[in-house]
N, C-alpha and C positions, 0 to 999 in steps of 0.2 A: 504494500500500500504506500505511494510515493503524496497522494493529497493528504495532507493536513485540512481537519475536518475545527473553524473555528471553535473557542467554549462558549455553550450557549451565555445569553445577554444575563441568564440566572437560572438557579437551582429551580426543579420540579419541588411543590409540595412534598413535607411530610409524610411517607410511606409513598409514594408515587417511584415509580423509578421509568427513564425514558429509553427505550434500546435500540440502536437502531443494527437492523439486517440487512447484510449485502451479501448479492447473491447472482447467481449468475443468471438465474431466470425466474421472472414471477411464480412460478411452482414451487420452487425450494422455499422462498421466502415466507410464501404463505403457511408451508409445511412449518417453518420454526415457530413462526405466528400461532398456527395454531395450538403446537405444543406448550407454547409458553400459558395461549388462554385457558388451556386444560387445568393448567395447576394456578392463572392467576385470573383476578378481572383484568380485562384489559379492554376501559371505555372509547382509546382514539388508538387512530392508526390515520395515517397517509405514505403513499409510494409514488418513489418518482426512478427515471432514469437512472442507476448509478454511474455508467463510462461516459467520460466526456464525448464519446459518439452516440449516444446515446443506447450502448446497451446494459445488458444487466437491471439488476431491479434494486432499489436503497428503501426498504420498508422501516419507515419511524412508528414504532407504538406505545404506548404509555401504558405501566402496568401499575396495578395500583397493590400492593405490596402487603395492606393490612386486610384483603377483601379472596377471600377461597372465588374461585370460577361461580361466578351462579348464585354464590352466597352472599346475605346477608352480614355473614356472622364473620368476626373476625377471623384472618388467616390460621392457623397454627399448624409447622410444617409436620407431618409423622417421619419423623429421625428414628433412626434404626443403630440402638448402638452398633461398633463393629468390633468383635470381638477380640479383636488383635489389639485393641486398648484397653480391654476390661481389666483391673490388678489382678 
């Protein structure tokens, strides 16, 4: 990746987090997208061109960090100790 991508003008709220996916065709992107909405809400998204020729796909989505897919209820992830750290 040789572009440098500015920082945004200011942070996303509180539990929000903004990600963005590039990708080399609208399918894949949407494929991560999806995955991501499985496990988060995710209220915005926009996609544009990513290659200065305009190929590839640069999907921005907003995920909201305190809210389960669907849910109302606050997030809470299910962590699976690994047992290779248990004393």
């Amino acid at each position: 990746m040789t572009e440098k991508t500015p920082f945004p003008e200011s942070l996303p709220s509180p539990g929000l987090a903004e990600v963005r996916i590039t990708a080399d065709s609208p399918e894949t992107a949407r494929q991560v997208a999806a995955a991501l909405g499985r496990l988060f809400d995710a209220p915005e998204q926009s996609s544009q061109p990513a290659g200065p020729d305009g190929s590839g796909t640069c999907l921005l989505i907003t995920v909201d960090t305190t809210r389960a897919a669907g849910q109302q209820q606050p997030f809470r992830p299910h962590l699976v100790p690994d047992a290779r750290h248990s004393p």
